[in-house]
C-alpha positions in Angstrom: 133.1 56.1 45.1 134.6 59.8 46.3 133.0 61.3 43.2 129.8 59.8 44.4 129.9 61.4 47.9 131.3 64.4 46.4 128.4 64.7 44.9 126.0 63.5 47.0 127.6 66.4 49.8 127.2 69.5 47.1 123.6 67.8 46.0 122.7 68.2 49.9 124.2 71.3 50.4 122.4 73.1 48.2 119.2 71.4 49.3 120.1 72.6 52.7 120.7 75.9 51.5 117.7 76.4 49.6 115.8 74.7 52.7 116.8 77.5 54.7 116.5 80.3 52.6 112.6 78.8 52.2 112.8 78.7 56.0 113.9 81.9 56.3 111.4 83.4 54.0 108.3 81.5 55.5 109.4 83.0 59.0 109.9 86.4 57.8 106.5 86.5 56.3 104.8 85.0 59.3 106.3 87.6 61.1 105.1 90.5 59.3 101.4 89.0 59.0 101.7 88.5 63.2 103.1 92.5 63.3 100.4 93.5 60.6 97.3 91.8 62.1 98.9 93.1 65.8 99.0 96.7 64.1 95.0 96.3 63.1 93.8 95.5 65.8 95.6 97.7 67.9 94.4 100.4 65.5 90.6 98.8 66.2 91.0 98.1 69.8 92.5 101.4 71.0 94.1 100.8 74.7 96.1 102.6 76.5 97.7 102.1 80.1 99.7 104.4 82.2 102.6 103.0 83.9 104.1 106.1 85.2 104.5 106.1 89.1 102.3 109.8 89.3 99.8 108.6 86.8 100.8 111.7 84.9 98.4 110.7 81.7 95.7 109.2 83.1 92.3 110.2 83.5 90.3 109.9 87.1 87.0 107.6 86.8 85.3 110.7 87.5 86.4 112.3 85.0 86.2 109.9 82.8 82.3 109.3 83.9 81.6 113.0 83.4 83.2 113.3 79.7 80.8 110.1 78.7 77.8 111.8 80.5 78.5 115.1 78.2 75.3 116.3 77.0 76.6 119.8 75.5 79.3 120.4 73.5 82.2 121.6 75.3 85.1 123.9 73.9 88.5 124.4 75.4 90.2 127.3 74.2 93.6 127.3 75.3 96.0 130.3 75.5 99.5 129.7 75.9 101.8 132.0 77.7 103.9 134.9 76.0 107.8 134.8 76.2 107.3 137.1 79.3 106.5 134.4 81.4 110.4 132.5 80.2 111.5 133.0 83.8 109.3 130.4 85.0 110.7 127.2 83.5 108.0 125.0 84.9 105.4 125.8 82.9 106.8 124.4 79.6 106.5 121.0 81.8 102.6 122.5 82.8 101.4 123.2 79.0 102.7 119.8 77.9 100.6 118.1 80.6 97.4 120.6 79.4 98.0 119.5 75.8 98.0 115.8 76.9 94.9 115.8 79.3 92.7 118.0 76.6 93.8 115.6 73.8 92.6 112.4 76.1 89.5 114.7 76.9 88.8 114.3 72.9 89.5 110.7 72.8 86.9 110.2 75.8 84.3 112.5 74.6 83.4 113.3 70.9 81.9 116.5 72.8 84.7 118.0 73.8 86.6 120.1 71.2 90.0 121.6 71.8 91.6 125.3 70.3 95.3 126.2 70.7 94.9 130.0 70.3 98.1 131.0 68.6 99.5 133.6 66.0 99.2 130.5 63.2 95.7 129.8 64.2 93.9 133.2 64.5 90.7 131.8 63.7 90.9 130.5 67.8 91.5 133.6 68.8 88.1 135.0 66.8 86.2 132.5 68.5 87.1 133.1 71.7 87.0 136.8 71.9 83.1 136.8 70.5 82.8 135.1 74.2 85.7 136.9 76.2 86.7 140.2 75.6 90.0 140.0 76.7 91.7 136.8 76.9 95.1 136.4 78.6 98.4 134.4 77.8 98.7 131.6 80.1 95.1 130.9 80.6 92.5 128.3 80.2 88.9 129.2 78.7 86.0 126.6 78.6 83.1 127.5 76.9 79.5 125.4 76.6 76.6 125.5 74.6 73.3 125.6 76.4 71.3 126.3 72.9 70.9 129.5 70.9 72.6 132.1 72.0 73.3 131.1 76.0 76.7 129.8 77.1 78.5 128.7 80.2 81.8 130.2 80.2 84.7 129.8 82.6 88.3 131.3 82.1 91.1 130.1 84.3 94.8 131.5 84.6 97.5 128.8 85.0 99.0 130.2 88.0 101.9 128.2 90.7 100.5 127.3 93.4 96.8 127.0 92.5 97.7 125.1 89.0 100.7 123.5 89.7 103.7 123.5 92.1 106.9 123.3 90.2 110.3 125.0 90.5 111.0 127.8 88.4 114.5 128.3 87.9 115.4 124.2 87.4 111.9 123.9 85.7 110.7 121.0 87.4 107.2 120.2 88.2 106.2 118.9 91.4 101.9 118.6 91.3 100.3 119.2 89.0 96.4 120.1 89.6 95.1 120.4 86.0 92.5 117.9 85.7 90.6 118.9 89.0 90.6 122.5 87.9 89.1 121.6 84.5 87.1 119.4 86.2 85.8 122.0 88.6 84.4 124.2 85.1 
């Protein structure tokens, strides 16, 4: 009679182990088909929300009306600042925010097209000198087809106090005024 409950405990036990280990394994594959499908359609159904207090990455309604409207392809050339301007900390903070608000620009607007002019891509810098002459470090440059050979072109320098208001010795940036001058060309 302890043989037979011996055995009857090991007999279960091993049911119960396998049992769970088949649990285990169901969950863990339910898991990664709810992450997979999540991943899809978050891939299909792009959303995203700013939660930060300033609203640092988000784009105005107006802005966001005007890059749907887009009739004319739009190209933003933009020209980065030398190591002359490394005195003014702020502006690493400034360019960061440029990059962001002309890469949403693309995702609103297949119009819009956006050039880091930079000694890696020279071809930027050939394109926007056949429309500037002289371009500066730490500028802006929008440029917009009106058909053949006519263009509306608008350079702007990315200058405190105008720009942005930041402080340049601790490098923090206060305002930040990017989108209504872009929005203003």
């Amino acid at each position: 009679m302890v043989e037979d409950k011996k055995a009857e405990r090991d007999l279960w036990g091993t049911r119960g182990r396998t049992s769970n280990w088949i649990q285990f394994l169901l969950i863990t594959f339910l898991l990664l088909v709810i992450l997979g499908g999540a991943n899809v359609l978050a891939r299909r159904y792009y959303v995203r929300r700013d939660f930060t207090s300033e609203r640092s990455f988000e784009l105005d309604d107006i802005t966001l009306r005007r890059l749907k409207a887009l009739d004319r392809d739009v190209t933003i050339f933009l020209v980065p600042p030398g190591p002359e301007a490394a005195s003014d900390r702020s502006l690493t903070s400034v360019w960061q925010k440029i990059q962001i608000m002309c890469e949403e620009f693309k995702k609103w607007s297949p119009r819009v097209k956006v050039l880091m002019v930079t000694e890696a891509n020279p071809s930027a810098l050939q394109d926007l000198q056949t429309h500037f002459e002289q371009p500066t470090l730490n500028s802006i440059y929008m440029v917009c087809g009106h058909g053949g050979d006519k263009f509306a072109k608008k350079g702007i320098a990315v200058a405190p106090g105008s720009f942005y208001e930041g402080d340049p010795a601790s490098g923090k940036l206060e305002n930040f005024f990017g989108e209504r001058w872009l929005l203003a060309g």
